[in-house]
TIGUSE-478513 format. One record per residue (C-alpha): x, y, z; residue in one letter; residue number from 1. Coordinates in nm, 2 decimals. Example, Ala and Ser with C-alpha at 12.3 -4.5 7.8 and 13.67 -1.06 7.14 Angstrom:
<x->1.23, y->-0.45, z->0.78, residuo->A, num->1>
<x->1.37, y->-0.11, z->0.71, residuo->S, num->2>
end
This chain:
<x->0.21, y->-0.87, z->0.72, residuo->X, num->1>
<x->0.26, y->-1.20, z->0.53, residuo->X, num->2>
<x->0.66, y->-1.16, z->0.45, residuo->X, num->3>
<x->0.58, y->-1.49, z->0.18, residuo->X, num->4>
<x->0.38, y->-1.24, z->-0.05, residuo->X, num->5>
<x->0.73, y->-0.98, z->-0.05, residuo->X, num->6>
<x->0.93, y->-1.02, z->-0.37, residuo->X, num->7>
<x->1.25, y->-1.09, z->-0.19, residuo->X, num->8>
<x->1.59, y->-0.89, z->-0.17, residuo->X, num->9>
<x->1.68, y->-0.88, z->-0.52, residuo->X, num->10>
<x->1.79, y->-0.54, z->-0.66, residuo->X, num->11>
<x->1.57, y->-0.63, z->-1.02, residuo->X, num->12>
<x->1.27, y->-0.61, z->-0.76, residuo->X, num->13>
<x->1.31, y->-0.32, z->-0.58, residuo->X, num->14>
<x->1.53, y->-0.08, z->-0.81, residuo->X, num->15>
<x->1.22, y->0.07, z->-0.89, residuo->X, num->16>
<x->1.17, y->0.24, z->-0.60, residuo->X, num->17>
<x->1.51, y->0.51, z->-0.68, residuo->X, num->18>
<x->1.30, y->0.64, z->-0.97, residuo->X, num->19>
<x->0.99, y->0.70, z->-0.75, residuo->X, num->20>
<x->0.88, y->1.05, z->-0.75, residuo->X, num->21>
<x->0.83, y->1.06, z->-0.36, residuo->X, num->22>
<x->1.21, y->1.03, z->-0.33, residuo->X, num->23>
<x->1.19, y->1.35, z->-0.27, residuo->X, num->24>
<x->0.88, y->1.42, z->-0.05, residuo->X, num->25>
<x->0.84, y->1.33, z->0.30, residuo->X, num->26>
<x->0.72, y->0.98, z->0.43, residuo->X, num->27>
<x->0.47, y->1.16, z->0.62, residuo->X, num->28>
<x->0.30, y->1.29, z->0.34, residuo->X, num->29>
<x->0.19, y->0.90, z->0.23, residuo->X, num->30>
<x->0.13, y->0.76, z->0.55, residuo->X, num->31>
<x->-0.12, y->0.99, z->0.78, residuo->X, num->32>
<x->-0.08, y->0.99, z->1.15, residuo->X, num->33>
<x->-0.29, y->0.75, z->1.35, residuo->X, num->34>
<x->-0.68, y->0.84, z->1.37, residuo->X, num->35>
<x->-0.62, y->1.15, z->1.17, residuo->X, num->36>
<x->-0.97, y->1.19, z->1.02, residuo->X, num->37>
<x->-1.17, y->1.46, z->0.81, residuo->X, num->38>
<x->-1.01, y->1.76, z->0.54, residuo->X, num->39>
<x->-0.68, y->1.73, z->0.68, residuo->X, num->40>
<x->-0.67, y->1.32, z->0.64, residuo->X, num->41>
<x->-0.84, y->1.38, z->0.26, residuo->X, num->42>
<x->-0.64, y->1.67, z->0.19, residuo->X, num->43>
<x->-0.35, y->1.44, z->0.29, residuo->X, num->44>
<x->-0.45, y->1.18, z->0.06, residuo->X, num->45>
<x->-0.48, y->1.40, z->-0.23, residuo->X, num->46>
<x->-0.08, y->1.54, z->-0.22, residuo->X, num->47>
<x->0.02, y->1.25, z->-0.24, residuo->X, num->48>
<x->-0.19, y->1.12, z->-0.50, residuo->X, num->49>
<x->-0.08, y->1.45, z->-0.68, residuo->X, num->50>
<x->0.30, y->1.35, z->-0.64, residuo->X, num->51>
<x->0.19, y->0.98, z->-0.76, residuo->X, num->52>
<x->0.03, y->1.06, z->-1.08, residuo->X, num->53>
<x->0.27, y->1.18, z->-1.29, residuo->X, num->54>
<x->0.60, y->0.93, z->-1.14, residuo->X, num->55>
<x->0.75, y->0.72, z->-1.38, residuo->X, num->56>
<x->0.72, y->0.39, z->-1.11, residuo->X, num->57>
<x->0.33, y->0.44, z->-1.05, residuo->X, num->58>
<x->0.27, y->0.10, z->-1.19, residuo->X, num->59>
<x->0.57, y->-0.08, z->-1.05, residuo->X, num->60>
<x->0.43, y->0.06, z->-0.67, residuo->X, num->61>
<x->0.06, y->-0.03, z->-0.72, residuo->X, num->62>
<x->0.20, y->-0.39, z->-0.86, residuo->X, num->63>
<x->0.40, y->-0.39, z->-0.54, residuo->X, num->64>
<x->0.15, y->-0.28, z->-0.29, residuo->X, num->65>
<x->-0.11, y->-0.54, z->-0.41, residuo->X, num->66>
<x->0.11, y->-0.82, z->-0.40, residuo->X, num->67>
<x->0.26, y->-0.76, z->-0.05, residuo->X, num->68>
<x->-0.11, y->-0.62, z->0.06, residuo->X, num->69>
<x->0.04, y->-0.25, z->0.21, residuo->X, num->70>
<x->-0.18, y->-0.21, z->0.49, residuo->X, num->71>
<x->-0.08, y->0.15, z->0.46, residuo->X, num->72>
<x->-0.06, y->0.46, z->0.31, residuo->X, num->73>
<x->-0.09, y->0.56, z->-0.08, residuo->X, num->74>
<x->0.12, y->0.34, z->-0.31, residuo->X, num->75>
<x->0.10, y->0.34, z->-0.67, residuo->X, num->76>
<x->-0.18, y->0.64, z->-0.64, residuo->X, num->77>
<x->-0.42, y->0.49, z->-0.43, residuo->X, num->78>
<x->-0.51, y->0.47, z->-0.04, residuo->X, num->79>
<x->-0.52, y->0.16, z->0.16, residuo->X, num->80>
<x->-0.86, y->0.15, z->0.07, residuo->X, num->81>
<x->-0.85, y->0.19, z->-0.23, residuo->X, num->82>
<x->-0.62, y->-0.10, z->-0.27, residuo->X, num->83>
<x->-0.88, y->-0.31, z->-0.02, residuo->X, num->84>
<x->-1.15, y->-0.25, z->-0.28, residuo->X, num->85>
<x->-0.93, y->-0.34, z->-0.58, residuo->X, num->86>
<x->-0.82, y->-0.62, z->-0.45, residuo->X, num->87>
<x->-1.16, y->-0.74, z->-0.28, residuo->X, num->88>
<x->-1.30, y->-0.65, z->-0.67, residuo->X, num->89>
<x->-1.06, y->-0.88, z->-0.81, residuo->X, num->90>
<x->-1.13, y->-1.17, z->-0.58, residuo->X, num->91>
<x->-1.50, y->-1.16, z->-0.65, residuo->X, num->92>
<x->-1.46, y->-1.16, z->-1.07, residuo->X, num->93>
<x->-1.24, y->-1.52, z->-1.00, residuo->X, num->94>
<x->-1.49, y->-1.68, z->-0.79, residuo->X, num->95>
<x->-1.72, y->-1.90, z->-0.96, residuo->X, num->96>
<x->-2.05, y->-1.80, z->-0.98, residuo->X, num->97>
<x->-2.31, y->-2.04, z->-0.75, residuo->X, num->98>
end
């Protein structure tokens, strides 16, 4: 992880994150165990993209996730994957055309 692209330690940057609806869930429901695959992985994914969609910080967590690049879990409603192909969608729209 690049520790440059983190906001830094100021409260106004991270207050956010005590209004979060997953305050209340389990880490482990965000960030799936090592090499877990299949239903249980997707099923995973979609709790906590249920918990996600209604909190009242899902913006301020994606905006967060993309700027540090989380390499894992779901953030802001969507899976590191997710956030790859978001961000990799992004870099291709600013690159000149050849």
């Amino acid at each position: 992880m690049q520790l440059s692209r983190l906001p830094g330690a100021y409260d106004r940057h991270w207050s956010w994150q005590y209004r979060g609806s997953c305050r209340t869930t389990g880490a482990d429901l965000f960030f799936h165990p090592s090499g877990e695959r299949g239903p249980a992985h997707d099923e995973r994914d979609q709790a906590a993209k249920a918990v996600c969609h209604h909190c009242p910080v899902r913006a301020e967590c994606l905006r967060y996730a993309l700027a540090a690049r989380e390499p894992y879990g779901v953030w802001g409603g969507l899976t590191e994957d997710e956030r790859f192909r978001l961000l990799a969608a992004r870099r291709r729209r600013r690159q000149p055309a050849a």
